[in-house]
MIDOKE-68738 format. One record per residue: x, y, z of N, C-alpha, C in turn; residue number from 1. Coordinates in nm, 2 decimals. Example, Ala and Ser with C-alpha at 12.3 -4.5 7.8 and 13.67 -1.06 7.14 Angstrom:
- n.xx | n.yy | n.zz | ca.xx | ca.yy | ca.zz | c.xx | c.yy | c.zz | resi
- 1.32 | -0.57 | 0.78 | 1.23 | -0.45 | 0.78 | 1.32 | -0.33 | 0.78 | 1
- 1.28 | -0.22 | 0.71 | 1.37 | -0.11 | 0.71 | 1.29 | 0.00 | 0.79 | 2
REM end
This chain:
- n.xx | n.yy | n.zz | ca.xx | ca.yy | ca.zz | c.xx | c.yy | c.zz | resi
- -2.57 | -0.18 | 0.47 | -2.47 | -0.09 | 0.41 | -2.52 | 0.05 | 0.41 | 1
- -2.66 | 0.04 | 0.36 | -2.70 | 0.17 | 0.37 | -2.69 | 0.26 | 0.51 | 2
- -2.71 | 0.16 | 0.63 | -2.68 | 0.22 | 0.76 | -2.55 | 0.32 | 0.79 | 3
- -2.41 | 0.29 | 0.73 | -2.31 | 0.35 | 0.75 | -2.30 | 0.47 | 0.64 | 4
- -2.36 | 0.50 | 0.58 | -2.37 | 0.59 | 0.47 | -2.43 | 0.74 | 0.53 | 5
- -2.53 | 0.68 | 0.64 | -2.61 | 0.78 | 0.70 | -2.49 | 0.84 | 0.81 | 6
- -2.48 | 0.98 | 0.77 | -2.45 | 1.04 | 0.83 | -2.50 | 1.19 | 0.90 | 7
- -2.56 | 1.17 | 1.02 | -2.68 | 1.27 | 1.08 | -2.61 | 1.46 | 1.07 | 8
- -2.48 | 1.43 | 1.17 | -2.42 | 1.52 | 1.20 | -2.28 | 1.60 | 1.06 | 9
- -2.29 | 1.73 | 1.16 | -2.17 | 1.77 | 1.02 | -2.10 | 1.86 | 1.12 | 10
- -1.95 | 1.83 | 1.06 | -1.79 | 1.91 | 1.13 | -1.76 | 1.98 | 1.04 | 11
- -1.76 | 2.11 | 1.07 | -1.65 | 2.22 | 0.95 | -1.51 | 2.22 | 1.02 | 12
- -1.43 | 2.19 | 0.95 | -1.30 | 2.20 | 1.02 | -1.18 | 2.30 | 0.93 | 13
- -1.17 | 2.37 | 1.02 | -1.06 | 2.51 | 0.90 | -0.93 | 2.48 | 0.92 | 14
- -0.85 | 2.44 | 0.77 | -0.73 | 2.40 | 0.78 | -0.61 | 2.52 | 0.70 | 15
- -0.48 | 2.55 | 0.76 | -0.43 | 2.59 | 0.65 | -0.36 | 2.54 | 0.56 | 16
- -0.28 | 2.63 | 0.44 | -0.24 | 2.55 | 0.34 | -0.16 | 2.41 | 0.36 | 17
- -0.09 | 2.43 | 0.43 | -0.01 | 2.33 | 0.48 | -0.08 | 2.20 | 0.49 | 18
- -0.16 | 2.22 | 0.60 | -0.31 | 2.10 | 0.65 | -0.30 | 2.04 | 0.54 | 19
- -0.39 | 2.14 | 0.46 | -0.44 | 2.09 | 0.33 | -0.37 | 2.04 | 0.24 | 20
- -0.25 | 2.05 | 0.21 | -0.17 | 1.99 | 0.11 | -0.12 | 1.89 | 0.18 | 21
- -0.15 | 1.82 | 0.24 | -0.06 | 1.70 | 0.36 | -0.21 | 1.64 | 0.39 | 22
- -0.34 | 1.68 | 0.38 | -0.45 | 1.61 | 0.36 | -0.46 | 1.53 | 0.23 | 23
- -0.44 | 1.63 | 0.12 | -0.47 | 1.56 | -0.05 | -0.33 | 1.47 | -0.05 | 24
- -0.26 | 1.51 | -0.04 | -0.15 | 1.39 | -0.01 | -0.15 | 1.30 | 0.00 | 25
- -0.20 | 1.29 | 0.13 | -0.23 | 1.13 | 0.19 | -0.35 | 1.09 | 0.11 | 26
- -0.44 | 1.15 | 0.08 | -0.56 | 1.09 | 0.07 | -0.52 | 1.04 | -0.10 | 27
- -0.45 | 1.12 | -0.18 | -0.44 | 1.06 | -0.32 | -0.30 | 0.95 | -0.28 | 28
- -0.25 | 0.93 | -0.16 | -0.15 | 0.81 | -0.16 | -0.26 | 0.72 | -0.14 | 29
- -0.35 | 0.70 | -0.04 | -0.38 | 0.64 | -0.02 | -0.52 | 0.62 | -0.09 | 30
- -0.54 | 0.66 | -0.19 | -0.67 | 0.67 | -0.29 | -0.84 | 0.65 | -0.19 | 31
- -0.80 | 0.76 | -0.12 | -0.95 | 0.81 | -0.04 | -1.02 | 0.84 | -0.18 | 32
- -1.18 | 0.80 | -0.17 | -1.26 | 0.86 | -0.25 | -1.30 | 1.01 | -0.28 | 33
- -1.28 | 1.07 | -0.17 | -1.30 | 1.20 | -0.09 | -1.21 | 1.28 | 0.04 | 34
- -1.22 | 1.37 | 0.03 | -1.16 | 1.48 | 0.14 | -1.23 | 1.41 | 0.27 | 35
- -1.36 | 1.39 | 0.26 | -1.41 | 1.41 | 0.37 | -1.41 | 1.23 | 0.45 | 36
- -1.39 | 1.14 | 0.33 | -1.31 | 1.04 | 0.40 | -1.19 | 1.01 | 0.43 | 37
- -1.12 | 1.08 | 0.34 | -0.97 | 1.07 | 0.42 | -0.97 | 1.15 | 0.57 | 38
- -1.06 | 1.25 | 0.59 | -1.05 | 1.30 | 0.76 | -1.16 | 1.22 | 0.85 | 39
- -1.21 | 1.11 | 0.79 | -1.35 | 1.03 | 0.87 | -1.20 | 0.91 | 0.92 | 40
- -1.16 | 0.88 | 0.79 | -1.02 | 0.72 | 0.82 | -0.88 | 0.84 | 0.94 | 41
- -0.88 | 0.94 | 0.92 | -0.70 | 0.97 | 0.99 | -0.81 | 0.98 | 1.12 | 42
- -0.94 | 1.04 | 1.16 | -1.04 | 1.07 | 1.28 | -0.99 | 0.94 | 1.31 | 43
- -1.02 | 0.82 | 1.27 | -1.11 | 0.69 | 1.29 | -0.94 | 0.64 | 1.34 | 44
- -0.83 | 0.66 | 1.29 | -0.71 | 0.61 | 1.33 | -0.64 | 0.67 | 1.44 | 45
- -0.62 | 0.78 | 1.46 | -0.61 | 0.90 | 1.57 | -0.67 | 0.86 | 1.71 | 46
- -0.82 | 0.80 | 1.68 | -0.88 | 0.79 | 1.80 | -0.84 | 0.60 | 1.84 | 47
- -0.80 | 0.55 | 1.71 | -0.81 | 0.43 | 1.78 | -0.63 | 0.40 | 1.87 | 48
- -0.54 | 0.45 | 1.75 | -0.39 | 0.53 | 1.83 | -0.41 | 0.56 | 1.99 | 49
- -0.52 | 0.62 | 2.06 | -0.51 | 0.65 | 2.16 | -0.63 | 0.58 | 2.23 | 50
- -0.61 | 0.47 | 2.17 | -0.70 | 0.38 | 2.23 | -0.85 | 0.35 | 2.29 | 51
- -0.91 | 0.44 | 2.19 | -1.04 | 0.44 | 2.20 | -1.15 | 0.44 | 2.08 | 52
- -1.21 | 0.41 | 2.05 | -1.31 | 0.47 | 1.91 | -1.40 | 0.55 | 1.91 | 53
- -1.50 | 0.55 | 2.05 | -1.56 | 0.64 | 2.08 | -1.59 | 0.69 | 2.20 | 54
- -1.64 | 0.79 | 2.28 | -1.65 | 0.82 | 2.39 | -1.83 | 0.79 | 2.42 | 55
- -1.81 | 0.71 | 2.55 | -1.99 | 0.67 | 2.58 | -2.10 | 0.80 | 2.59 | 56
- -2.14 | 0.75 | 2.57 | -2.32 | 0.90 | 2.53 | -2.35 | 0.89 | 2.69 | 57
- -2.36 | 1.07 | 2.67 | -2.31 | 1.15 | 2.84 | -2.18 | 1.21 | 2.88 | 58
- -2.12 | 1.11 | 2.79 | -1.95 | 1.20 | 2.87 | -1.94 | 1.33 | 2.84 | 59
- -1.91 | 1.43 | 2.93 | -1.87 | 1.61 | 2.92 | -1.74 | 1.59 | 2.84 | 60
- -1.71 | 1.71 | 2.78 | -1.61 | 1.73 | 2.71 | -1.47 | 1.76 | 2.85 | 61
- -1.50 | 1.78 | 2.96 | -1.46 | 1.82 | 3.09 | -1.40 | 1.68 | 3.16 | 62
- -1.48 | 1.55 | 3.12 | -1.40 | 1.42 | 3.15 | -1.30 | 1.38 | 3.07 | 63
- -1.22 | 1.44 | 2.98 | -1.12 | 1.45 | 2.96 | -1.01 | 1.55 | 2.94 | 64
- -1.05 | 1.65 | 3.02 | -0.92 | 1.75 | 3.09 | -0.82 | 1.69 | 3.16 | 65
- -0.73 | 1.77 | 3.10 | -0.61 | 1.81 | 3.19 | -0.64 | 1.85 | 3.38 | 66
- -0.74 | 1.94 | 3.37 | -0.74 | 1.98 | 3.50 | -0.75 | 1.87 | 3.58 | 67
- -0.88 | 1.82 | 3.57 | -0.92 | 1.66 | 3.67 | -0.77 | 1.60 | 3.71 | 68
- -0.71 | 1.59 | 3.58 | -0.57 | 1.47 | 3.68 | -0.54 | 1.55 | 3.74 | 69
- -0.47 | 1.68 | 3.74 | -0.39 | 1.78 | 3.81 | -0.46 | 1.76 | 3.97 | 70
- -0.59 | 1.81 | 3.95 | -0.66 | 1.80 | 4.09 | -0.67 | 1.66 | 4.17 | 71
- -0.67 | 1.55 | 4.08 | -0.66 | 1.44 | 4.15 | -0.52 | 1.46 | 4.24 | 72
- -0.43 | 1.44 | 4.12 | -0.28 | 1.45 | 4.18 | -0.23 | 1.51 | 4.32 | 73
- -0.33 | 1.61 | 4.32 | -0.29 | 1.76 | 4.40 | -0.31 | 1.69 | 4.53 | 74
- -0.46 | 1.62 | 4.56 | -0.52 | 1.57 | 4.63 | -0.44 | 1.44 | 4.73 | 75
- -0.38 | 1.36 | 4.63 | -0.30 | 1.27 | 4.68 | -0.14 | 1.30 | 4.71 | 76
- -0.11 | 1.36 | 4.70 | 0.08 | 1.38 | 4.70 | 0.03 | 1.52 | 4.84 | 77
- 0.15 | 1.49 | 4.91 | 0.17 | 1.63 | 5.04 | 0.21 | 1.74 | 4.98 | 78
- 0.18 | 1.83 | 5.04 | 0.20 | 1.97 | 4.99 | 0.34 | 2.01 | 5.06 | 79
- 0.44 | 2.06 | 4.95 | 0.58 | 2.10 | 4.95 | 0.56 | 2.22 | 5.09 | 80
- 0.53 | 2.28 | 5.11 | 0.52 | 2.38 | 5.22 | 0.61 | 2.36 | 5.25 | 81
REM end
């Protein structure tokens, strides 16, 4: 248990009012202990929503652009000329 407690890295994330009041919201509906676990559980749901939990160690932040498909695409389909 202690393992999951450790947490190495840190995110500052700047929200405005809005954010924030739709943060405490959910987090007092859903009786989060903390700010910073209600954005560890919506993180942890968000990513699982799009069907992943984490990205493998190595991946660029560039393997998941926009550009790549465009270029694939470009590559495959004839050019309108």
């Amino acid at each position: 248990m202690a393992d999951n407690l450790e947490r190495p890295e840190r995110l500052q994330v700047m929200l405005n009012e809005e954010e924030f009041a739709a943060l405490d919201t959910w987090r007092f509906d859903k009786r989060m202990p903390s700010r910073a676990a209600a954005v560890r559980e919506l993180l942890r749901r968000g990513l699982a929503a799009e069907g992943f939990l984490h990205a493998n160690i190595g991946t660029r932040s560039g393997d998941f652009g926009l550009l790549n498909g465009e270029q694939e695409a470009r590559k495959t389909k004839p050019s309108d000329a």
